[in-house]
VODO-249963 format. One record per residue (C-alpha): residue number from 1; residue in one letter; x, y, z. Coordinates in steps of 0.02 Angstrom, whole numbers, plus 32768, in hexadecimal, padded with zeros to 4 digits. Layout:
BEGIN
     n   res      u      v      w
   NUM     a      X      Y      Z
...
END
This chain:
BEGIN
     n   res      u      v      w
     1     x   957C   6D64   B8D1
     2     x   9594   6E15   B8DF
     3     x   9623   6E7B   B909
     4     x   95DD   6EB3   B9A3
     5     x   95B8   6DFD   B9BF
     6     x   9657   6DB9   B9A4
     7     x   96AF   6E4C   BA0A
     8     x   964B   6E08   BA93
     9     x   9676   6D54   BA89
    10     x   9719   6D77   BA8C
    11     x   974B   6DDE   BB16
    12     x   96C1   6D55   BB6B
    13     x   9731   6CC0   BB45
    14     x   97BB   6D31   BB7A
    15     x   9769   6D50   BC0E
    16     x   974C   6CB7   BC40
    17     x   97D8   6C3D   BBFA
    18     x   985F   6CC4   BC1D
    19     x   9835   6D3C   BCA4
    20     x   97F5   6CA7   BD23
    21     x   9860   6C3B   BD00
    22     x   98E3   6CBA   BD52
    23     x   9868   6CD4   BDDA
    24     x   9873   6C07   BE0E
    25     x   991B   6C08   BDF3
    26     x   994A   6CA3   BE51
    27     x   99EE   6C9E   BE19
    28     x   9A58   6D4A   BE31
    29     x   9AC5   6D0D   BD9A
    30     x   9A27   6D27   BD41
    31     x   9A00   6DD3   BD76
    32     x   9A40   6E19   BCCD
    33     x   99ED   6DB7   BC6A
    34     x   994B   6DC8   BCBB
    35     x   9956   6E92   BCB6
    36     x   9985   6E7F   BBF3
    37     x   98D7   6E27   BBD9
    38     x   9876   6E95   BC44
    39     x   98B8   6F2F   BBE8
    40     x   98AA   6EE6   BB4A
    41     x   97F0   6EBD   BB5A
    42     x   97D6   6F6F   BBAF
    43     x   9829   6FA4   BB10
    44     x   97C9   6F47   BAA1
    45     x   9724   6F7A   BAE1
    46     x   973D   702E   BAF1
    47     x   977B   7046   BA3D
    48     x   96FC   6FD7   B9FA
    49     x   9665   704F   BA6B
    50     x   96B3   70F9   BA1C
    51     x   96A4   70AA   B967
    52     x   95D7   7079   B984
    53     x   95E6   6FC0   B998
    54     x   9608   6F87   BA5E
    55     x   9565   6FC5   BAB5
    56     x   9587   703B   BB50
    57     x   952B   6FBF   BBBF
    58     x   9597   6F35   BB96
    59     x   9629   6F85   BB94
    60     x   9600   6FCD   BC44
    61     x   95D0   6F1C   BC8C
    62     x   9660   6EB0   BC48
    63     x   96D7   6F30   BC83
    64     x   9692   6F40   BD4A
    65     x   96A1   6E73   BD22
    66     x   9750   6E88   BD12
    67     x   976E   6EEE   BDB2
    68     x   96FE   6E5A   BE02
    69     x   9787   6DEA   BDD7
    70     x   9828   6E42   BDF3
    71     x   97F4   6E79   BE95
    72     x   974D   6E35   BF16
    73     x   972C   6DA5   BEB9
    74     x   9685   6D7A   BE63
    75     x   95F8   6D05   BE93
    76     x   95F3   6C76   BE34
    77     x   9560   6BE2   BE4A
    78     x   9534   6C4B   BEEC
    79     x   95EB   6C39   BF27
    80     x   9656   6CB0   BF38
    81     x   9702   6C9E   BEEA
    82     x   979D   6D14   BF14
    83     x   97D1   6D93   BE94
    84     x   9894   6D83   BE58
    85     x   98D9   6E0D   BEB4
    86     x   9892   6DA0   BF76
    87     x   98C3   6CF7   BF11
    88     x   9972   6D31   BF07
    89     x   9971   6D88   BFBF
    90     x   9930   6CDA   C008
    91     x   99BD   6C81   BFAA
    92     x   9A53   6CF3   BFCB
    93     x   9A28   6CD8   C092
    94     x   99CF   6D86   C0AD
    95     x   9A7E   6DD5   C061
    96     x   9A36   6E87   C034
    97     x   9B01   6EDB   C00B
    98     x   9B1C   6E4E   BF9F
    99     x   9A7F   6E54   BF41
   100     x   9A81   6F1E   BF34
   101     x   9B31   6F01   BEF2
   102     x   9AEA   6EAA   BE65
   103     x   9A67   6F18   BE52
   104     x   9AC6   6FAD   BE54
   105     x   9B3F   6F77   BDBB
   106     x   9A9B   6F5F   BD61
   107     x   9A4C   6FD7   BD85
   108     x   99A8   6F74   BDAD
   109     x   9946   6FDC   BE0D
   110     x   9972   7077   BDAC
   111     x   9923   7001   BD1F
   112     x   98A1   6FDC   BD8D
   113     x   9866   708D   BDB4
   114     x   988A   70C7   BCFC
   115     x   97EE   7045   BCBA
   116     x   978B   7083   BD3E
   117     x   97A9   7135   BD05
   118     x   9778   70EE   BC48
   119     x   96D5   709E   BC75
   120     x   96AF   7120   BCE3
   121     x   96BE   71A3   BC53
   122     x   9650   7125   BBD9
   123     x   95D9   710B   BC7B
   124     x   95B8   71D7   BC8E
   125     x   952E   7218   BC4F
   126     x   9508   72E3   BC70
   127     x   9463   72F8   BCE0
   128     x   943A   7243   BCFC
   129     x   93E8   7211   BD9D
   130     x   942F   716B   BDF1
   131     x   9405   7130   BE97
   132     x   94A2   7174   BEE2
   133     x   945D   7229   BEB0
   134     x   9495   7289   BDFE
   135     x   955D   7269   BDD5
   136     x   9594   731C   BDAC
   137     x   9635   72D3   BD5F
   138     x   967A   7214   BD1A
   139     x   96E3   720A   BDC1
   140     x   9626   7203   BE1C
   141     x   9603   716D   BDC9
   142     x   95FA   70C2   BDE9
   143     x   961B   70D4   BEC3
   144     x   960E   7019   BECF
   145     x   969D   6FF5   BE55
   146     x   9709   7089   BE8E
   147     x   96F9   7047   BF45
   148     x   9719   6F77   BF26
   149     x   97C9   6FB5   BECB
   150     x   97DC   7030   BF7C
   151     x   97A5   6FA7   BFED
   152     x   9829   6F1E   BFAE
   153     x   98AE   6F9A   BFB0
   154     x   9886   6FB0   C053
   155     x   9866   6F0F   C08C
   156     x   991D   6EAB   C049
   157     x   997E   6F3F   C09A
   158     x   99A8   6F92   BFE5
   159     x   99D4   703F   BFBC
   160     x   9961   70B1   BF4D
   161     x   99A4   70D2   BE96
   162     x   99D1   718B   BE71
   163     x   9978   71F9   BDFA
   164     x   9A23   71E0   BD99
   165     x   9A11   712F   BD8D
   166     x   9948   713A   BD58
   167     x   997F   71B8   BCC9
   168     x   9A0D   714C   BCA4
   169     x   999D   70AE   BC8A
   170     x   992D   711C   BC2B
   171     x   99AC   7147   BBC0
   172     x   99E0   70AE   BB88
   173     x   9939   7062   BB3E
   174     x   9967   70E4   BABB
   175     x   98B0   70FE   BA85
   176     x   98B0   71C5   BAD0
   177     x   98B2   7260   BA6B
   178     x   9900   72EA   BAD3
   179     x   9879   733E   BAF6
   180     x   980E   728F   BB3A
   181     x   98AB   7262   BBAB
   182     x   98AC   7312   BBF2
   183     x   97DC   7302   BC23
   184     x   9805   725F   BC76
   185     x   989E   7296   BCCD
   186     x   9804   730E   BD25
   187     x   97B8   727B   BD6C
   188     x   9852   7235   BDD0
   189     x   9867   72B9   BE34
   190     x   97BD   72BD   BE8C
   191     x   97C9   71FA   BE72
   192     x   9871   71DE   BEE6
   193     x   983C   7252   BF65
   194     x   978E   7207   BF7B
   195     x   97D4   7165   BF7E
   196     x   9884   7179   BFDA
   197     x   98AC   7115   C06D
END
């Protein structure tokens, strides 16, 4: 097995005996946990595509995966399944302050929006023609993605994060020179306003 191989099957397994298993529980004492694993597999990915070894496609599909299932859901056996953030809506009784409470000490969307920010960066590519025209910057890429995160914000009655709390999350996966977190500080801006609601 290669490295690239066994990168894979791990954040897989992670994926699917970790991740979902918060996603059936939907359990909002397992909120931290779940964003730990989800960052850590962002992590793991990203470093792993700047040193040659996690492809840019794969990196770019796993991740989107992951926004699947902390926020719309996926489809699974043609059904669809809720994502964790409507699992734990449905079982706190439709109680958006008490789940943005949560949210807000964990700063889970800012966490949210900062791996969209990353994959969009790794997803940019100067001059390429998509069907949704040419991106002239990261923060043009990947609509879809950008609007499911807006969307469930939207729909469970929670607040957007602040470009403070995206740079914040940012921040913290520690794998930034200066000069890369300054570039993808760019993108928020024109990523909030787009998206604000």
């Amino acid at each position: 097995m290669t490295l690239a191989e066994a990168i894979y099957d791990f954040v897989d397994r992670h994926e699917r005996q970790r991740l979902r298993k918060h996603v059936k529980r939907g359990n909002i004492n397992g909120m931290e946990n779940f964003l730990d694993i989800f960052t850590a597999l962002v992590r793991l990915l990203y470093v792993y595509h700047v040193r040659g070894i996690v492809n840019r496609l794969q990196l770019i599909g796993r991740i989107c995966g992951y926004f699947e299932i902390a926020t719309i859901g996926t489809d699974e056996s043609k059904r669809r399944r809720n994502g964790y953030l409507y699992n734990l809506f449905e079982n706190l009784d439709h109680n958006s302050r008490y789940l943005q409470e949560v949210i807000n000490e964990l700063n889970f969307l800012g966490h949210l929006r900062a791996a969209l920010v990353i994959v969009q960066k790794v997803r940019f590519v100067p001059g390429e023609k998509t069907p949704q025209g040419t991106p002239q910057r990261p923060s043009d890429c990947l609509p879809q993605k950008k609007e499911q995160i807006k969307n469930t914000i939207k729909e469970l009655g929670l607040e957007e994060p602040s470009q403070q709390e995206v740079i914040k999350a940012l921040k913290e996966y520690n794998m930034f020179t200066a000069a890369e977190l300054a570039d993808l500080e760019r993108e928020i801006t024109p990523l909030i306003a787009t998206t604000g609601g």
